[in-house]
C-alpha positions in Angstrom: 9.2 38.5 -12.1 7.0 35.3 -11.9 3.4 36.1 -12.3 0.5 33.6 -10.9 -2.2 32.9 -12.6 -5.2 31.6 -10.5 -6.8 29.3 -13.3 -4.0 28.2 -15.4 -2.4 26.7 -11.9 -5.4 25.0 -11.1 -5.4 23.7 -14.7 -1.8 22.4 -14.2 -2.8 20.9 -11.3 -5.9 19.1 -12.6 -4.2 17.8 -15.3 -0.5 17.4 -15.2 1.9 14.7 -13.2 3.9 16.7 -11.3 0.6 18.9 -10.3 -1.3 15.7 -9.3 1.8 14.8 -7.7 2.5 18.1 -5.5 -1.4 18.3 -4.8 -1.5 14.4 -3.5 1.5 14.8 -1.6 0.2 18.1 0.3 -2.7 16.2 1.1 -0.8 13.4 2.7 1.3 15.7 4.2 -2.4 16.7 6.0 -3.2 13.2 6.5 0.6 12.4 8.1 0.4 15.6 10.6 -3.3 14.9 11.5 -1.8 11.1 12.1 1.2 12.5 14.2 -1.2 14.8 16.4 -3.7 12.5 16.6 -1.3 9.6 17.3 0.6 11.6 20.1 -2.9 12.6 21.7 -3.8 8.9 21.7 -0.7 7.7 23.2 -0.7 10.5 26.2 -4.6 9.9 26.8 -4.7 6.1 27.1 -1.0 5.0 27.8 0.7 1.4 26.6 -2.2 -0.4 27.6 -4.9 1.9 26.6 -3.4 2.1 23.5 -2.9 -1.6 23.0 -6.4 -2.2 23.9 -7.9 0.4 21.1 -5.7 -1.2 18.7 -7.0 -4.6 19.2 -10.5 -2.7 18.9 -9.8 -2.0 15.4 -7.4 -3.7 14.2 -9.2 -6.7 13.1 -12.4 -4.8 11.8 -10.6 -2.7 9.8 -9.0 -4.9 8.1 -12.0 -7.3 7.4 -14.0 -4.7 6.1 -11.5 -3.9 3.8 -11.3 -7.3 2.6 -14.9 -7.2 2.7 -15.2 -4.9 -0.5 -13.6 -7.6 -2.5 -11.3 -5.4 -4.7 -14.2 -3.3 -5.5 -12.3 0.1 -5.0 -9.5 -1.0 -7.2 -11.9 -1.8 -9.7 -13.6 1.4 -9.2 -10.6 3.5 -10.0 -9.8 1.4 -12.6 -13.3 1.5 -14.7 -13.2 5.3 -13.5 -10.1 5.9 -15.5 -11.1 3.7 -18.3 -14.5 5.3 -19.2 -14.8 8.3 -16.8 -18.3 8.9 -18.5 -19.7 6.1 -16.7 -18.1 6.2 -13.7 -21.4 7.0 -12.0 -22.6 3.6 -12.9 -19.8 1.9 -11.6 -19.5 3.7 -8.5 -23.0 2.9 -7.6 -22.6 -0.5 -8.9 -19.6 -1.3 -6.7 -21.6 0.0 -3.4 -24.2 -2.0 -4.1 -22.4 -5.1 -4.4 -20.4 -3.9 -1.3 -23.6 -3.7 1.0 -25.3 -6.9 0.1 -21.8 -9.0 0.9 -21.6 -6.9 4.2 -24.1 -8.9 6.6 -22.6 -12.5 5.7 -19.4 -11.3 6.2 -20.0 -9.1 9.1 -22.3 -12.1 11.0 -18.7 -14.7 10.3 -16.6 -11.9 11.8 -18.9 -11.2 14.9 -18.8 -15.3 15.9 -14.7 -15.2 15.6 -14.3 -12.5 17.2 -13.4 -14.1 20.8 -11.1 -16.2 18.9 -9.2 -13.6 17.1 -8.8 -11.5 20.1 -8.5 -14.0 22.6 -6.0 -12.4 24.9 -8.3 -9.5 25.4 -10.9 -8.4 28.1 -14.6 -9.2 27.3 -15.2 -5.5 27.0 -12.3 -4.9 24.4 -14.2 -8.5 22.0 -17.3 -6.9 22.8 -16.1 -3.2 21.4 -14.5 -5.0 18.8 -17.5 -6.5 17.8 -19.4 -3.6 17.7 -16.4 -2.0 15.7 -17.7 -4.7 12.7 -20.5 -2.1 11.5 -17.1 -0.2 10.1 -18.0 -2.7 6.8 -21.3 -0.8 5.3 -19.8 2.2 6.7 -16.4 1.6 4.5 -18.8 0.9 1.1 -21.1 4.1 1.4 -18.5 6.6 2.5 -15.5 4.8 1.3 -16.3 3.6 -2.2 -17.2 7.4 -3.6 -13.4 8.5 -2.8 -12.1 5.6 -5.9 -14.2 7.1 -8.2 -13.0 10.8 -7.8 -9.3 9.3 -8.0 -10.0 7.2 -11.0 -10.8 10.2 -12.8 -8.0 12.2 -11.9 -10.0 15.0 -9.7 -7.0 14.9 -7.3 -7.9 18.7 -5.9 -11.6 17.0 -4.5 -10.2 13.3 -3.7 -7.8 15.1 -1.0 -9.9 17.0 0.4 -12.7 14.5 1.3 -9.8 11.9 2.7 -8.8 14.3 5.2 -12.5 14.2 6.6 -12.1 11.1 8.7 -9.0 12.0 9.9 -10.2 15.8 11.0 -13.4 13.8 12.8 -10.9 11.6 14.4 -9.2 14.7 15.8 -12.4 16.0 17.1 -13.8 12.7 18.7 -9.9 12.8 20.9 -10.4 16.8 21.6 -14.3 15.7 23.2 -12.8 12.9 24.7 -10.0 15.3 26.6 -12.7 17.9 27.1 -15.5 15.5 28.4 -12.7 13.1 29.8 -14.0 9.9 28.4 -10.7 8.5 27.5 -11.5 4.9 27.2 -10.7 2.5 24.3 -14.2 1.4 23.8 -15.4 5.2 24.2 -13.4 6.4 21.5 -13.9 3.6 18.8 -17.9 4.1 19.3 -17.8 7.5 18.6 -15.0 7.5 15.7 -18.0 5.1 14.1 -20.5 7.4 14.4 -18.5 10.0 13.0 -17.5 8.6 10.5 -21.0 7.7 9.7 -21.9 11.4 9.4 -19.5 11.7 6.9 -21.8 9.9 4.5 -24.1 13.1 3.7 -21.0 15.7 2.7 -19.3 12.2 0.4 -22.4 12.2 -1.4 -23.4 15.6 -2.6 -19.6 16.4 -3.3 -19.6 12.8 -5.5 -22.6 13.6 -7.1 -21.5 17.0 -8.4 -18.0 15.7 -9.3 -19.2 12.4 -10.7 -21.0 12.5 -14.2 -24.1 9.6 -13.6 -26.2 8.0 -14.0 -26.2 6.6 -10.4 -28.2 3.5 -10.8 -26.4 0.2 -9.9 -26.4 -2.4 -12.3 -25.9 -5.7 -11.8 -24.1 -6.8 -15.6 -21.5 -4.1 -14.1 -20.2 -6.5 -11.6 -18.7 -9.3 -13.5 -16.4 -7.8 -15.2 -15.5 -4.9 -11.8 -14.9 -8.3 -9.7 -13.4 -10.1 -12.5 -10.9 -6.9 -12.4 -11.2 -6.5 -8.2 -11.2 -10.3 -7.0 -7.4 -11.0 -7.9 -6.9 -7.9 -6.2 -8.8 -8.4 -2.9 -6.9 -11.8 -3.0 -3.9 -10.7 -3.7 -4.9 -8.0 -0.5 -5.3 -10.9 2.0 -1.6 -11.4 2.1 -1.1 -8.3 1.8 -3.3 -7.4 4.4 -1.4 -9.9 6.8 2.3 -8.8 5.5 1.2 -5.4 7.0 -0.8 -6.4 10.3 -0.3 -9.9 10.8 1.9 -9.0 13.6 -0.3 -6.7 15.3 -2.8 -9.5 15.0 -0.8 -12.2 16.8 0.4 -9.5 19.3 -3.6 -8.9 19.9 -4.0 -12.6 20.4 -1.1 -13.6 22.1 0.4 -10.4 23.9 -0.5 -8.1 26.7 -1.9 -4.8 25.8 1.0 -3.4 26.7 3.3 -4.4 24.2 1.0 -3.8 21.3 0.7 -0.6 22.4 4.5 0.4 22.1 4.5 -1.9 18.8 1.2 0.6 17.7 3.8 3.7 18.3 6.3 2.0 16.4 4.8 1.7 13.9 3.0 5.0 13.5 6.7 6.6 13.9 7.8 4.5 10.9 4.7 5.4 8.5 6.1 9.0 8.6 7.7 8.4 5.5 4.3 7.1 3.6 3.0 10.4 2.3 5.6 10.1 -0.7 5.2 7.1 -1.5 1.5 7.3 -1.4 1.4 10.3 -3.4 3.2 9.0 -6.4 0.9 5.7 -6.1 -1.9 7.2 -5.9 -1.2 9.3 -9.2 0.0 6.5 -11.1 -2.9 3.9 -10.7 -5.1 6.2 -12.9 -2.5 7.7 -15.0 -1.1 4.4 -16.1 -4.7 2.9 -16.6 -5.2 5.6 -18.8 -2.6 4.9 -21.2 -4.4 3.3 -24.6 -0.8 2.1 -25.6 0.8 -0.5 -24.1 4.6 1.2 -24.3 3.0 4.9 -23.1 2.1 2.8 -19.6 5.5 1.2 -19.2 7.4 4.3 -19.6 5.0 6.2 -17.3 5.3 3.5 -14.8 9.3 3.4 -15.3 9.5 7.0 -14.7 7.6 7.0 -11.2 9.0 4.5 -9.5 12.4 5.9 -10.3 10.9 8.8 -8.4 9.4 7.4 -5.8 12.7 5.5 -5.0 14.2 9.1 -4.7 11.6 10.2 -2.3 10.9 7.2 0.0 15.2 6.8 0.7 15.2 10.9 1.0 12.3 10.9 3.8 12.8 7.9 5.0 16.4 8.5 5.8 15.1 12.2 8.3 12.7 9.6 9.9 15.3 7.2 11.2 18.0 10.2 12.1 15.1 11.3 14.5 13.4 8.7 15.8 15.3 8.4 18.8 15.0 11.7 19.8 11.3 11.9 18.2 9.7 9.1 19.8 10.0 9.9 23.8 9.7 13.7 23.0 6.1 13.2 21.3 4.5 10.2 23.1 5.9 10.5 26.3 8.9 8.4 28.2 6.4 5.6 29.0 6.8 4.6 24.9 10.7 4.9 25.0 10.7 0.8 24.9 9.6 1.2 21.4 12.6 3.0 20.0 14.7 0.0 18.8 11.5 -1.6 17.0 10.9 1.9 15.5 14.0 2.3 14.1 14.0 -1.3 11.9 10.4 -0.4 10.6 11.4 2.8 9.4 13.9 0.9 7.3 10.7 -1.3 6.7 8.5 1.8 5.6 10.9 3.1 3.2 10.6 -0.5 1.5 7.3 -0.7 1.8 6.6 2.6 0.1 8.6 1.8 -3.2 6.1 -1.3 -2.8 3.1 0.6 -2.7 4.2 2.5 -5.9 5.3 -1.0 -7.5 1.7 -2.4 -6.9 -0.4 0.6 -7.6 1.7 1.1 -11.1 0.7 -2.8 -11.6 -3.1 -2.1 -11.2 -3.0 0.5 -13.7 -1.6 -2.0 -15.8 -4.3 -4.2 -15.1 -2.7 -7.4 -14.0 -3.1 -7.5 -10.1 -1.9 -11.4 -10.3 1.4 -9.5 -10.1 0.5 -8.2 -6.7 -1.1 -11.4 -5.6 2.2 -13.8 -6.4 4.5 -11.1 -5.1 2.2 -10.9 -1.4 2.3 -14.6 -1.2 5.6 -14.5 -1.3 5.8 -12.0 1.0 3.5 -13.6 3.3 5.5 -16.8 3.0 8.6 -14.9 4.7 6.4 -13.3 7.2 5.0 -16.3 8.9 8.6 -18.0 8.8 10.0 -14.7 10.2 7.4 -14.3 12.7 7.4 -17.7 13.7 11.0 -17.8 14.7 11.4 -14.4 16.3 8.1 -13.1 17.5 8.3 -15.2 20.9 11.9 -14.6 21.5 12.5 -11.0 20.6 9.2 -9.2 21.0 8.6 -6.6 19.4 11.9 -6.2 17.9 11.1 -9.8 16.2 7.9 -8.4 14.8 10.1 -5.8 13.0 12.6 -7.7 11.5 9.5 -9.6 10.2 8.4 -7.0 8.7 11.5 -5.7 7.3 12.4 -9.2 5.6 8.4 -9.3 4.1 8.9 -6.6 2.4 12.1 -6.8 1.3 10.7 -10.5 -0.4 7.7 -8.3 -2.3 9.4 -6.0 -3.1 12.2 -8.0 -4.6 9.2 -10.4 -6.3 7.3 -7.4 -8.1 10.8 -5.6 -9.2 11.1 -8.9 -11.0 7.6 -9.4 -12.1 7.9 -5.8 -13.3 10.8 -5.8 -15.3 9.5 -9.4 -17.1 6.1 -7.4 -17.9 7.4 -4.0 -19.5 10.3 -5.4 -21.0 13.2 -3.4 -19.6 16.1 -4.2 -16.9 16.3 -3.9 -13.6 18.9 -1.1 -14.1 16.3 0.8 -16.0 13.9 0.4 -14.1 15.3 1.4 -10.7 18.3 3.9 -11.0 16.9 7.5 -11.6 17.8 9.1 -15.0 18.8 12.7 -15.4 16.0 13.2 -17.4 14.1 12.2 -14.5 15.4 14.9 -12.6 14.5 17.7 -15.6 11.0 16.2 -16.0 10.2 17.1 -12.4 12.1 20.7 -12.3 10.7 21.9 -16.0 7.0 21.0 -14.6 7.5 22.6 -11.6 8.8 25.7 -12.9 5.7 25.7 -15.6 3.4 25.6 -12.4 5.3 28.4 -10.4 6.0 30.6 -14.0 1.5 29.9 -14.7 
């Protein structure tokens, strides 16, 4: 009879792969069903246009502010993993840095706004604008999350995650209780929210976090000179991933970004996996002192994660047709054919994220950044020829041939940097298989 021992499983899971692994994926299992529910209750609240118009909202702040923090999470998990004694320092270093480049950037991104969204209403710029204070929000409630990763406290990191995603529930259950279902309504109060979530980040960071917590400024050389090729290798990456919701927010009715939004939330149901295993191998790989202990690690997960995103992503294409019209209503049915392509896409682009996450624990983003140009490359070629004929359906088969392109670029990249063959790299091994099953049996058998 197995026996279960309360401590030694939470040892296993503090500390070992698979543990990190199971733990990580549970808690993007949270963050995918929160997604789904709160994506449905979107969808039936505002409808295709609503829904378009809330998109453009956010789209383009989101992404600016993450561009905004100028690789400084990355380099946060990174130093965090390195010296986890001083990850205090760098945590508080990084939001420092983060909040001083936040007005420049913020002011630049308030004057472009009617530009970027220029087939929108004035009241959807004007939200959108307003949407912009998501940067200083993003560096002190954001930036704490890297640190907790970098050092491997995978039990804490998922829980504060799911935080913005539970207030984002809550803001949609007020809306339908107070019926204030407008875009603009529901962006304004997801920002306050998530501003709230400041105080609970920071006591839970400084308990988990060994300090000191005092910035300092010969700290953020060397984090930039780690982050920078990362936040540039994120601004292709950044437009492999939205540039099509972008254009659709410039160029297309609300409408049709709104099925496109559905799409593509269908199509990220296979991301938890792929997330998971990414998300454990940044830190685990950067804290590998020997160069061959990193490459077999790496090696290793993304044979895995090939397993998983082909497993789940094949479930979310059998269903999507039925899926789609069940959950978000007949009115997104239009969305079906686009859905089906990105799911195809999102199964790519997880064995990507694992790719590129596995690369920053190696510390070379320039891997990322060459293999995102090229991806970028394909994406406005793609885009260029099919977006205007084909819709939606054109934006997907944008997508799908991006990241096919990166994905192809890092495999070789990859394979040049660890020294092994493609073969090797990319075809599970049975000992693959008995890795995984003898550490989950240690974790069931305590």
């Amino acid at each position: 009879m197995i026996q279960f021992d309360k401590s030694r499983i939470e040892k296993l899971f503090s500390s070992s792969l698979v543990g990190n692994l199971l733990v990580t994926f549970a808690g993007n299992g949270c963050l995918a069903l929160l997604g789904l529910v709160t994506g449905v209750l979107v969808a039936r609240l505002l409808g295709p246009q609503g829904r378009g118009e809330l998109a453009a909202i956010q789209t383009w702040p989101t992404n600016i502010a993450s561009l905004a923090m100028l690789g400084l999470a990355e380099a946060t998990v990174y130093f965090s993993a390195r010296e986890p004694r001083q990850a205090g320092r760098h945590l508080s270093s990084a939001i420092a840095l983060a909040l001083l480049l936040s007005p420049p950037v913020g002011l630049i991104a308030y004057l472009l706004m009617p530009v970027l969204l220029s087939a929108q209403s004035v009241h959807v710029i004007q939200a959108a604008r307003w949407y912009l204070l998501l940067i200083p929000v993003m560096a002190l409630v954001g930036m704490p999350f890297n640190a907790l990763r970098g050092r491997s406290d995978f039990l804490i990191w998922n829980a504060l995650r799911l935080t913005p995603n539970i207030g984002w529930l809550i803001v949609l259950i007020a809306a339908c209780s107070l019926r204030a279902a407008t875009p603009q309504w529901l962006a304004g109060t997801f920002l306050v929210v998530l501003s709230l979530l400041f105080v609970p980040v920071f006591v839970v960071t400084r308990r988990r976090v060994p300090g000191p917590f005092t910035p300092d400024y010969r700290l953020w050389r060397p984090m930039l000179s780690y982050g920078a090729p990362s936040a540039v290798g994120s601004v292709p990456q950044m437009f492999n991933l939205r540039l099509d919701q972008m254009l659709m927010a410039a160029l297309f009715a609300p409408r049709q970004l709104g099925l496109y939004v559905v799409a593509v939330a269908w199509s990220g149901a296979a991301a938890p996996a792929a997330s998971a295993i990414g998300a454990v191998a940044f830190p685990r790989v950067a804290s590998q002192r020997l160069a061959a202990a990193g490459a077999e690690t790496l090696g290793q997960t993304i044979r895995l994660g090939i397993l998983a995103c082909a497993c789940v992503g094949g479930v979310v294409l059998i269903l999507a047709p039925v899926g789609i019209p069940l959950l978000f209503g007949a009115r997104f049915a239009p969305a079906i054919p686009a859905a089906l392509i990105l799911t195809v896409a999102g199964a790519v682009l997880g064995l990507n994220v694992i790719l590129e996450e596995g690369v920053r624990g190696l510390g070379d983003t320039r891997v990322i950044l060459w293999s995102e140009l090229a991806g970028l490359v394909t994406t406005i070629a793609a885009l260029a020829l099919l977006l205007r004929p084909l819709g939606i359906v054109g934006a997907a088969i944008a997508s799908l041939l991006a990241y096919v392109a990166v994905c192809v670029s890092l495999v070789i990249q990859v394979r040049s940097k660890i020294g092994c063959s493609a073969t090797n790299l990319l075809r599970p091994r049975r000992a693959d298989f008995l890795f995984v099953r003898q550490r989950l049996l240690a974790i069931l058998k305590g």
